[in-house]
LUMKE-172938 format. One record per atom (N, C-alpha, C): residue number from 1; residue in three letters; atom name; x, y, z. Coordinates in steps of 0.02 Angstrom, whole numbers. Example, Ala and Ser with C-alpha at 12.3 -4.5 7.8 and 13.67 -1.06 7.14 Angstrom:
# residues 2
(r 1,"ala","N",(660,-284,390))
(r 1,"ala","CA",(615,-225,390))
(r 1,"ala","C",(660,-165,390))
(r 2,"ser","N",(642,-112,354))
(r 2,"ser","CA",(684,-53,357))
(r 2,"ser","C",(645,2,394))
This chain:
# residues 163
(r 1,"unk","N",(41,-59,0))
(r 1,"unk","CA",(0,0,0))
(r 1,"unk","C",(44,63,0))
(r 2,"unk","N",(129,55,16))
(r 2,"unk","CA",(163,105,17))
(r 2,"unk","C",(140,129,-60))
(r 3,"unk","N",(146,207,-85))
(r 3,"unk","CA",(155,239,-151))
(r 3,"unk","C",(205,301,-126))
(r 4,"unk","N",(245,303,-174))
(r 4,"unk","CA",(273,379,-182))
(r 4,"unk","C",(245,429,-194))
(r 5,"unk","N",(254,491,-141))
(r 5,"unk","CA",(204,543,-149))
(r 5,"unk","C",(235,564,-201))
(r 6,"unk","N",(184,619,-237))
(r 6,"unk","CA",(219,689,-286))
(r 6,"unk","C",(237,738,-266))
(r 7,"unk","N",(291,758,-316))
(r 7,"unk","CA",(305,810,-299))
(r 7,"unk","C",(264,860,-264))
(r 8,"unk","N",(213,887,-274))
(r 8,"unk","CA",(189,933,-248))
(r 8,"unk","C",(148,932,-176))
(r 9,"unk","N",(134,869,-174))
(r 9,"unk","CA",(100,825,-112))
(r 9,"unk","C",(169,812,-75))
(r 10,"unk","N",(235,799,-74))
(r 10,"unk","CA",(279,801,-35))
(r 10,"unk","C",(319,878,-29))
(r 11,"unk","N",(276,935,-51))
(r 11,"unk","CA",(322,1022,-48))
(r 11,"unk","C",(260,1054,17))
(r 12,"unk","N",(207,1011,-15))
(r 12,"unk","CA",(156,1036,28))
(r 12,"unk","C",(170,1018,88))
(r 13,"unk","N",(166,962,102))
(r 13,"unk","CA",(176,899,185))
(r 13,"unk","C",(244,955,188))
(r 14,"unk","N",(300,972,168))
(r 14,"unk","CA",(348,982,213))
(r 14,"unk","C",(328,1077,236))
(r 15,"unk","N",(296,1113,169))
(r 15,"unk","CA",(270,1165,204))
(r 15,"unk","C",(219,1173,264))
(r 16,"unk","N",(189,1123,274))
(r 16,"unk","CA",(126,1128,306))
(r 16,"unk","C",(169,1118,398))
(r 17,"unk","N",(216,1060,384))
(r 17,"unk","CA",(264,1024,445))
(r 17,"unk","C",(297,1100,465))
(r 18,"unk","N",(334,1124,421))
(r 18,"unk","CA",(377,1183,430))
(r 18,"unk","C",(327,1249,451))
(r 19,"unk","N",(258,1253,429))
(r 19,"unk","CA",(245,1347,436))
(r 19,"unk","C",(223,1320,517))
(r 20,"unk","N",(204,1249,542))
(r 20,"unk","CA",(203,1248,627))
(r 20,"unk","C",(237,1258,664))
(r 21,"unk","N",(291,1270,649))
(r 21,"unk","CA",(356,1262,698))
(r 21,"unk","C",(372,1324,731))
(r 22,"unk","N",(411,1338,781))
(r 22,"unk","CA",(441,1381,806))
(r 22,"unk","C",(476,1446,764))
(r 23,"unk","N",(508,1400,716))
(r 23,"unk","CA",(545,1446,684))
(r 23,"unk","C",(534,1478,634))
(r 24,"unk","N",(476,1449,606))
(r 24,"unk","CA",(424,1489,563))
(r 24,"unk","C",(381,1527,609))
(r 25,"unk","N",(373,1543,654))
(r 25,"unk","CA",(343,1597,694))
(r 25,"unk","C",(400,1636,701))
(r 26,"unk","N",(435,1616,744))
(r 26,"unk","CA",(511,1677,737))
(r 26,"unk","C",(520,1711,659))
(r 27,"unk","N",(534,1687,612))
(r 27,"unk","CA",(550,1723,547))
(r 27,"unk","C",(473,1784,532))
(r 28,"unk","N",(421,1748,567))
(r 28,"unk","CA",(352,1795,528))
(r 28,"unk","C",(365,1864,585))
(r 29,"unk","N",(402,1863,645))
(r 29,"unk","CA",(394,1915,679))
(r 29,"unk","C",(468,1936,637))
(r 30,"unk","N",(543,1920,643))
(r 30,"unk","CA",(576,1962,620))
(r 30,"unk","C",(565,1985,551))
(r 31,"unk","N",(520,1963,518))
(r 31,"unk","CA",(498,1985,475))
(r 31,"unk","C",(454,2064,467))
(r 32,"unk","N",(395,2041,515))
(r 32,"unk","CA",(378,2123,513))
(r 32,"unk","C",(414,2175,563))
(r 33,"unk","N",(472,2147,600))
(r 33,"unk","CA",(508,2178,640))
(r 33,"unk","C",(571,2241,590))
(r 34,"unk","N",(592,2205,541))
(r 34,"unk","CA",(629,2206,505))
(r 34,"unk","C",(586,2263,459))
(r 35,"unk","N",(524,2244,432))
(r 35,"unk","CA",(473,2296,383))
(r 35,"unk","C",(465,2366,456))
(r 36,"unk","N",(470,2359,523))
(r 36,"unk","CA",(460,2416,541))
(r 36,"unk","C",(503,2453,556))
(r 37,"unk","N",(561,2433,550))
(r 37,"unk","CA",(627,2457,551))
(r 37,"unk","C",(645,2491,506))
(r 38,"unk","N",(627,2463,448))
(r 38,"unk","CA",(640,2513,383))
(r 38,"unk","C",(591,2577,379))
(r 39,"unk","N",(539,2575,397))
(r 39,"unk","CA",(494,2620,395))
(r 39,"unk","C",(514,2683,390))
(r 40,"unk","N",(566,2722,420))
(r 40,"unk","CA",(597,2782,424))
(r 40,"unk","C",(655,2790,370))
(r 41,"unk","N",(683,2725,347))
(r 41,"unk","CA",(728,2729,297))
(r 41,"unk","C",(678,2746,235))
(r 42,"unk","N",(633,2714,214))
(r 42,"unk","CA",(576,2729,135))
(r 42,"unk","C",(534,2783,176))
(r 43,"unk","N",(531,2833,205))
(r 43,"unk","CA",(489,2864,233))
(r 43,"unk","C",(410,2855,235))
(r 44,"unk","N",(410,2782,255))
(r 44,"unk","CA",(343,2768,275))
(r 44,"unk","C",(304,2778,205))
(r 45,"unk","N",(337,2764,135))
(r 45,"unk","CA",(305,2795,80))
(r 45,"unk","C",(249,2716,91))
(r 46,"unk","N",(209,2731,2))
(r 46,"unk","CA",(156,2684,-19))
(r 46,"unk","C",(183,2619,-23))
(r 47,"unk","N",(256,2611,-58))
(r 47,"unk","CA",(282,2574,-90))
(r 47,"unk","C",(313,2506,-16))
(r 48,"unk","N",(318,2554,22))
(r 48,"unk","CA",(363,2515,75))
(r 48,"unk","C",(293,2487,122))
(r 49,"unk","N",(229,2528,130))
(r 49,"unk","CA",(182,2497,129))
(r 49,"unk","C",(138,2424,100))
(r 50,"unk","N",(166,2439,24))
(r 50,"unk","CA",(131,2407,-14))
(r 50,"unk","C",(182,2327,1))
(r 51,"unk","N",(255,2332,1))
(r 51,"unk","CA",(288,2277,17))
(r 51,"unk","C",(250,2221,40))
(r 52,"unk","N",(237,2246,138))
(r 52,"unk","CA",(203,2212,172))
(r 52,"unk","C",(156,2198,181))
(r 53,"unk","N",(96,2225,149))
(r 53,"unk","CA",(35,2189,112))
(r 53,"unk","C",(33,2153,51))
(r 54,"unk","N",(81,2155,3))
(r 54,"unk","CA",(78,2109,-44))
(r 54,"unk","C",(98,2049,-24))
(r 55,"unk","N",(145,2027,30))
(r 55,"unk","CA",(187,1978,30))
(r 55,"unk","C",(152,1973,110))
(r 56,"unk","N",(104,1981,143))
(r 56,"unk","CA",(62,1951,188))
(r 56,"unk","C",(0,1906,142))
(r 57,"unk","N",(-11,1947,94))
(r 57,"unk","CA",(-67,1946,52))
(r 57,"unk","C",(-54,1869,45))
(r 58,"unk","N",(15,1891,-15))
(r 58,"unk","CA",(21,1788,-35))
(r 58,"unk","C",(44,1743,-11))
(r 59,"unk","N",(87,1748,47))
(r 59,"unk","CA",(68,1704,108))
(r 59,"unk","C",(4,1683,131))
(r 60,"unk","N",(-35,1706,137))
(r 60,"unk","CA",(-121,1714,188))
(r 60,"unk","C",(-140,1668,119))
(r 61,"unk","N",(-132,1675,55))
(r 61,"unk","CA",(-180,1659,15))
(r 61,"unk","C",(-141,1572,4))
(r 62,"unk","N",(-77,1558,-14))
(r 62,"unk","CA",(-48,1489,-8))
(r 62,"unk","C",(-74,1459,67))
(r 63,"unk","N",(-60,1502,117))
(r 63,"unk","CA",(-79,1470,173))
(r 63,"unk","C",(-149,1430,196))
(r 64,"unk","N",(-198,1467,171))
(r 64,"unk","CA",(-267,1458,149))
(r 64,"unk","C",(-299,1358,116))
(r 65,"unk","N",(-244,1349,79))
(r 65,"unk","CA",(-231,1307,41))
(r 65,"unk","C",(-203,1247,67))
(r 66,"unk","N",(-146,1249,86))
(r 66,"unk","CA",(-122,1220,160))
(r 66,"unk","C",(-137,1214,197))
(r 67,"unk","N",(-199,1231,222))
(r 67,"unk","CA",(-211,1219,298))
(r 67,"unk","C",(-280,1184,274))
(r 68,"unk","N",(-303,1184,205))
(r 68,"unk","CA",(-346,1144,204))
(r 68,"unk","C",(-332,1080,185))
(r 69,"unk","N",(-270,1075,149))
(r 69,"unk","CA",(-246,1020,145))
(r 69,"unk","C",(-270,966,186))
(r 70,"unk","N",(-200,1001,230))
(r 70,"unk","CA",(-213,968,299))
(r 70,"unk","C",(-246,956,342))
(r 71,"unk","N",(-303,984,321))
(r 71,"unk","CA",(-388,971,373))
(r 71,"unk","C",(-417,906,327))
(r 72,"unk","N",(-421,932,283))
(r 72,"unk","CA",(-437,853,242))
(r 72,"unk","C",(-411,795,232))
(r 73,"unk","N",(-366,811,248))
(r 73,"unk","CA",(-311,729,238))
(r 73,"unk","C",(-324,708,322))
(r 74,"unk","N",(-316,763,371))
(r 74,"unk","CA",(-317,740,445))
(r 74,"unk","C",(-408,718,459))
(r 75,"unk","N",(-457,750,431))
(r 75,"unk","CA",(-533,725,441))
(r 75,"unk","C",(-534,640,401))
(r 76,"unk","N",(-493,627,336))
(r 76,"unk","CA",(-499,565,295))
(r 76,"unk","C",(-469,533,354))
(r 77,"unk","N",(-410,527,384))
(r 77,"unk","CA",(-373,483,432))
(r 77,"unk","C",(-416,475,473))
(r 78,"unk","N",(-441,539,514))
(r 78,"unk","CA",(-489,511,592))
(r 78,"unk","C",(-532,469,549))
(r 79,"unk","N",(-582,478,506))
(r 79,"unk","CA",(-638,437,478))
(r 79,"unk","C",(-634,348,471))
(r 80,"unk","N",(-567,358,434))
(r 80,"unk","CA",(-543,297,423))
(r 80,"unk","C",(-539,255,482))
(r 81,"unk","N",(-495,299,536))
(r 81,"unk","CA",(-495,260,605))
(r 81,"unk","C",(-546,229,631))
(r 82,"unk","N",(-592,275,642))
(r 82,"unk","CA",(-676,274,680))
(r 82,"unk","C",(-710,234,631))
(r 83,"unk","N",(-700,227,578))
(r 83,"unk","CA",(-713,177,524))
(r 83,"unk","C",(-713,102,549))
(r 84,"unk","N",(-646,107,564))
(r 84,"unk","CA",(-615,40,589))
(r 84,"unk","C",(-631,4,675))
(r 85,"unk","N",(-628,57,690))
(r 85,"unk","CA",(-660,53,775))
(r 85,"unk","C",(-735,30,788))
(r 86,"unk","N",(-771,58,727))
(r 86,"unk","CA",(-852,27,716))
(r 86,"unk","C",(-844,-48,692))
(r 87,"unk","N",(-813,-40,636))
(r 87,"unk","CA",(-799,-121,601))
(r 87,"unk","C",(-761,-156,657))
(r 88,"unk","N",(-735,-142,697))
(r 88,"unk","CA",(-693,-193,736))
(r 88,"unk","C",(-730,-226,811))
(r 89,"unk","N",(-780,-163,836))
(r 89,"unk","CA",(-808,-163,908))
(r 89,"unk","C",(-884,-221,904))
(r 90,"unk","N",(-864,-269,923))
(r 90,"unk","CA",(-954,-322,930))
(r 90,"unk","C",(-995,-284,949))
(r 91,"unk","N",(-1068,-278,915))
(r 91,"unk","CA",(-1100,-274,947))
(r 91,"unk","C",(-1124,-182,896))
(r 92,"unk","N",(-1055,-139,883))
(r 92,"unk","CA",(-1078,-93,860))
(r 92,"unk","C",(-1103,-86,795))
(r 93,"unk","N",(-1140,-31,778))
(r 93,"unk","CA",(-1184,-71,709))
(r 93,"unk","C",(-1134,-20,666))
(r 94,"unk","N",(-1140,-55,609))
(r 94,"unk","CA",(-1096,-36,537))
(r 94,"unk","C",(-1127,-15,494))
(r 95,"unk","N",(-1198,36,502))
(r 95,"unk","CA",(-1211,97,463))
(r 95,"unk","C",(-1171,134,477))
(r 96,"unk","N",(-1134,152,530))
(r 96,"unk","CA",(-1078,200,537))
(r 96,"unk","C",(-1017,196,490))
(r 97,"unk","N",(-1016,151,475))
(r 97,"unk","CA",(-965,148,428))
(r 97,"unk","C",(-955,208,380))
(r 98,"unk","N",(-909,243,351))
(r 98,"unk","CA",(-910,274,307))
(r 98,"unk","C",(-985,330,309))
(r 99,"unk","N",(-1007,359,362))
(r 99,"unk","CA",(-1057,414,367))
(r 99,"unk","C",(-1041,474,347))
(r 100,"unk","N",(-982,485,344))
(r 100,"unk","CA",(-976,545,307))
(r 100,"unk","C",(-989,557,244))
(r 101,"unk","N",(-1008,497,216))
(r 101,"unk","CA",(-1038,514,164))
(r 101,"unk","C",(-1101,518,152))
(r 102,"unk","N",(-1122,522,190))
(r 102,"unk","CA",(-1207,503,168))
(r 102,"unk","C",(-1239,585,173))
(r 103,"unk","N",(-1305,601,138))
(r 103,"unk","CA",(-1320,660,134))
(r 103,"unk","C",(-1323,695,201))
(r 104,"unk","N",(-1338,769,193))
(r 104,"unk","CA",(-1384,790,273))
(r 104,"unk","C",(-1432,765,271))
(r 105,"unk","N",(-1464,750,236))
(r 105,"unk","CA",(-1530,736,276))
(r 105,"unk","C",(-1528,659,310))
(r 106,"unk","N",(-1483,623,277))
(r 106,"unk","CA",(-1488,555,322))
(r 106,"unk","C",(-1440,547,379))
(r 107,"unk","N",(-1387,601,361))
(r 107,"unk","CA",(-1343,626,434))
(r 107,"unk","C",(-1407,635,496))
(r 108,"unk","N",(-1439,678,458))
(r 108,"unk","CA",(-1494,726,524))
(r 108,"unk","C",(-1556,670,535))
(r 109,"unk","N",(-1562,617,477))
(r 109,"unk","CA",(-1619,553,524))
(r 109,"unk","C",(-1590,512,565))
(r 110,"unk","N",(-1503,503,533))
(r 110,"unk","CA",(-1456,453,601))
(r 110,"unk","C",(-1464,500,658))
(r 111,"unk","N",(-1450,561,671))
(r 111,"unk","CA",(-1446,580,740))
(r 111,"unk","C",(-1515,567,770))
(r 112,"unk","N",(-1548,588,715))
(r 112,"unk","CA",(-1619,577,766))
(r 112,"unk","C",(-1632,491,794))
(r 113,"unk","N",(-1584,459,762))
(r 113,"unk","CA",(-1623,405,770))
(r 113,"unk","C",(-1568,402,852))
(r 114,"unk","N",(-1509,405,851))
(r 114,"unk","CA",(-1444,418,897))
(r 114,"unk","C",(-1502,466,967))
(r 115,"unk","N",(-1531,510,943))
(r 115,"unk","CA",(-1552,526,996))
(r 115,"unk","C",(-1625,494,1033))
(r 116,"unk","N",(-1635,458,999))
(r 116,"unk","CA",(-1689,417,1037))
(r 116,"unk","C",(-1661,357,1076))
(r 117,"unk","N",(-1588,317,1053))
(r 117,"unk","CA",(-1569,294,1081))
(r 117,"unk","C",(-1532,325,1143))
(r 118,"unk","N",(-1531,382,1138))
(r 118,"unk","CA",(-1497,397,1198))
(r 118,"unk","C",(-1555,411,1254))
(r 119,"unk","N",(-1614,408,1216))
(r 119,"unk","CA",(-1676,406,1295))
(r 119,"unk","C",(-1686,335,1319))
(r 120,"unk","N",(-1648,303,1271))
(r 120,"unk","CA",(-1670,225,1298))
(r 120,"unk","C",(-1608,233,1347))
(r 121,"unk","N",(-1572,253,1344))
(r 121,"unk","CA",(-1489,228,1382))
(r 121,"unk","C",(-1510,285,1452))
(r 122,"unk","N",(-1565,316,1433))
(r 122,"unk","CA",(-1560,391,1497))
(r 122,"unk","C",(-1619,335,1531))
(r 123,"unk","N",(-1659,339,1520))
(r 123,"unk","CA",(-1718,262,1539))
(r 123,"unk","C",(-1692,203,1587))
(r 124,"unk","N",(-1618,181,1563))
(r 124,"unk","CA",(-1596,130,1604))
(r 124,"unk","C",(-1567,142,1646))
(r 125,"unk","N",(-1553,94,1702))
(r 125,"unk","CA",(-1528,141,1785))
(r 125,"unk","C",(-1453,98,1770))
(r 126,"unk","N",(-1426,65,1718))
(r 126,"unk","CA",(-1355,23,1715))
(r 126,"unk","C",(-1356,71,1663))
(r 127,"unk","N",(-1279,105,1672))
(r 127,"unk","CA",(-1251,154,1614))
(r 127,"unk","C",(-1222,129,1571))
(r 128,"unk","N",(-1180,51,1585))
(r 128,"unk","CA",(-1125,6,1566))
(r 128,"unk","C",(-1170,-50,1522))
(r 129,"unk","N",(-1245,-16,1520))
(r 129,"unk","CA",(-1284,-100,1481))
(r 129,"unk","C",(-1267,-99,1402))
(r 130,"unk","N",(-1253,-80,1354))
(r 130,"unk","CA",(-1276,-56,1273))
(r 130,"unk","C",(-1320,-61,1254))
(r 131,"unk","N",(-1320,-36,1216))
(r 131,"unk","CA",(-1393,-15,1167))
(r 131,"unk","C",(-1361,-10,1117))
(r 132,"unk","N",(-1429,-12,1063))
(r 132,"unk","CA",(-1410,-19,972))
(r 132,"unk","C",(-1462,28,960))
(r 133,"unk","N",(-1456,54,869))
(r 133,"unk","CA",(-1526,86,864))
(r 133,"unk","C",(-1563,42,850))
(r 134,"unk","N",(-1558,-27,841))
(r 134,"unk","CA",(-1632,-42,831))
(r 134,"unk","C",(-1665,-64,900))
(r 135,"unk","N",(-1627,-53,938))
(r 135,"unk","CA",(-1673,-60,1019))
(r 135,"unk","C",(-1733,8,998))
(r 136,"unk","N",(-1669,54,991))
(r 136,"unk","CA",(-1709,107,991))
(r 136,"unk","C",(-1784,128,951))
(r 137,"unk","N",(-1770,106,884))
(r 137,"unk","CA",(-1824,102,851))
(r 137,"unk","C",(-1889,45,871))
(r 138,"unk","N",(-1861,-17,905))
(r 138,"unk","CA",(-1910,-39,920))
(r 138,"unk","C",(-1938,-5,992))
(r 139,"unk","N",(-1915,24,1003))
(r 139,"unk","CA",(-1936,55,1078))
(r 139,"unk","C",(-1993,118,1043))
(r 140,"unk","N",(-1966,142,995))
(r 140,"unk","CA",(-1991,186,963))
(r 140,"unk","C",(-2079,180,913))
(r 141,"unk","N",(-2077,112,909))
(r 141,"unk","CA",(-2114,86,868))
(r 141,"unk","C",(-2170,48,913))
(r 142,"unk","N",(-2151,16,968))
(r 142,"unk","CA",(-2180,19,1022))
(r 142,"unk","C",(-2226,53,1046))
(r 143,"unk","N",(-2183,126,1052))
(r 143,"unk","CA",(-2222,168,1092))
(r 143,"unk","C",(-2274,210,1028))
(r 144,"unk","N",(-2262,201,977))
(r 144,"unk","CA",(-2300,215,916))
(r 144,"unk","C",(-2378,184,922))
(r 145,"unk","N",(-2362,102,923))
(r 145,"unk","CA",(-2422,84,928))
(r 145,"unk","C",(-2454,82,1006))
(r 146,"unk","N",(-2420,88,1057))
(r 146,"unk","CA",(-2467,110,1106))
(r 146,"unk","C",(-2493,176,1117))
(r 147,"unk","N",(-2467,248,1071))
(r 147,"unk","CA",(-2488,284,1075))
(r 147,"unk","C",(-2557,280,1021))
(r 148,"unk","N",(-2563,223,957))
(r 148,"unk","CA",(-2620,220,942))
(r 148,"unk","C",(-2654,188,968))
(r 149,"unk","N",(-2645,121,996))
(r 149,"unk","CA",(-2695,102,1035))
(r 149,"unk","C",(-2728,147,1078))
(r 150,"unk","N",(-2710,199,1115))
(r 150,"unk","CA",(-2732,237,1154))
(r 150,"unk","C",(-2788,278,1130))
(r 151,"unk","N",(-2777,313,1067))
(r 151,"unk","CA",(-2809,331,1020))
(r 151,"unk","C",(-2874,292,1023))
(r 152,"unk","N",(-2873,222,977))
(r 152,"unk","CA",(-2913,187,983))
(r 152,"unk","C",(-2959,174,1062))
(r 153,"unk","N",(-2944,157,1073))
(r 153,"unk","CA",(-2983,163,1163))
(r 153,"unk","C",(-3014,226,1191))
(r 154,"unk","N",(-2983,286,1160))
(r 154,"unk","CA",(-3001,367,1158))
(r 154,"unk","C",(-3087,353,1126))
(r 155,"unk","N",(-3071,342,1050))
(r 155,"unk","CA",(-3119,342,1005))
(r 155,"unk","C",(-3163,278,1027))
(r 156,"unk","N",(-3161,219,1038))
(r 156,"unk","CA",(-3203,186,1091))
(r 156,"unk","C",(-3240,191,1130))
(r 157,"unk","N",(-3222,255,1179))
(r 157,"unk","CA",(-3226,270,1235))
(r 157,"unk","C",(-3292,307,1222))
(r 158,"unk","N",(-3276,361,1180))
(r 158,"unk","CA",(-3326,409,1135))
(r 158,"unk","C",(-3379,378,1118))
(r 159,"unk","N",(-3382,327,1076))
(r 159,"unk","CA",(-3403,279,1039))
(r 159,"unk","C",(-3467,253,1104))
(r 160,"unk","N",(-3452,253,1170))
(r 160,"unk","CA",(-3497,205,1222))
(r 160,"unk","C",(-3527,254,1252))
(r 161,"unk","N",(-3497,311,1263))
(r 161,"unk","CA",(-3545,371,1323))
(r 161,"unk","C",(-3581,401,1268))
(r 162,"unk","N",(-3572,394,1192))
(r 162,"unk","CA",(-3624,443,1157))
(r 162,"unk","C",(-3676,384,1151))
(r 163,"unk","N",(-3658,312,1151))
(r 163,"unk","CA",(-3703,277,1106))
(r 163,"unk","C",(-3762,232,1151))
């Protein structure tokens, strides 16, 4: 599974390693230390202005780039992990698998479904028991049809004091 990165995927990884460091913070201060020093030599003109906004500018804008890199390659790794931690753990269910891909809207019906299981787990007096969602849904489905039966017995009920 080893591959050789590319070029540009191994300039990036070493910029991204390098603008964290110490010493890339030291150079960004003697840097504008250095631009305020001169300030009295160019008499504070446009030009000596313009220096240090052009060259913040395209820093900020490569940097931009880089740091998303590295959010995306670091979100693919955690995923992968937690990927593997679902596939590996008995018992946990493997719709999780790979959820980041799935739309919002089935993101936002898993939580809902995640949060009904969590009234089943608030419900039980053992914190250490597990639960799945389909406890949950059948708990859910449950209480579905006893809230129609209830219904029914409502309308019954009606049904005998009018009739």
């Amino acid at each position: 599974m080893e591959r050789k990165a590319g070029f540009l995927e191994r300039v990036s990884g070493l910029a991204t390693r390098w603008t964290g460091t110490s010493a890339a913070f030291a150079l960004a201060v003697l840097t504008i230390v250095l631009w305020a020093a001169t300030g009295p030599v160019f008499h504070y003109s446009d030009t000596w202005q313009l220096v240090i906004n052009t060259g913040t500018t395209i820093v900020t804008f490569l940097m931009v780039f880089l740091i998303q890199r590295q959010q995306n390659k670091d979100s693919l790794t955690i995923q992968l992990k937690l990927n593997e931690l679902v596939a590996a753990a008995r018992g946990a269910s493997n719709r999780l698998i790979n959820v980041e891909d799935l739309t919002e809207d089935e993101v936002k019906e898993l939580h809902e479904r995640y949060s009904q299981l969590a009234e089943v787990v608030k419900r039980d007096r053992k914190l250490t028991t597990p639960h799945t969602i389909e406890e949950a849904e059948k708990v859910e489905a449950a209480a579905e049809a006893v809230a129609e039966a209830g219904k029914k017995v409502a309308t019954a009920e009606k049904a005998v004091a009018t009739g």
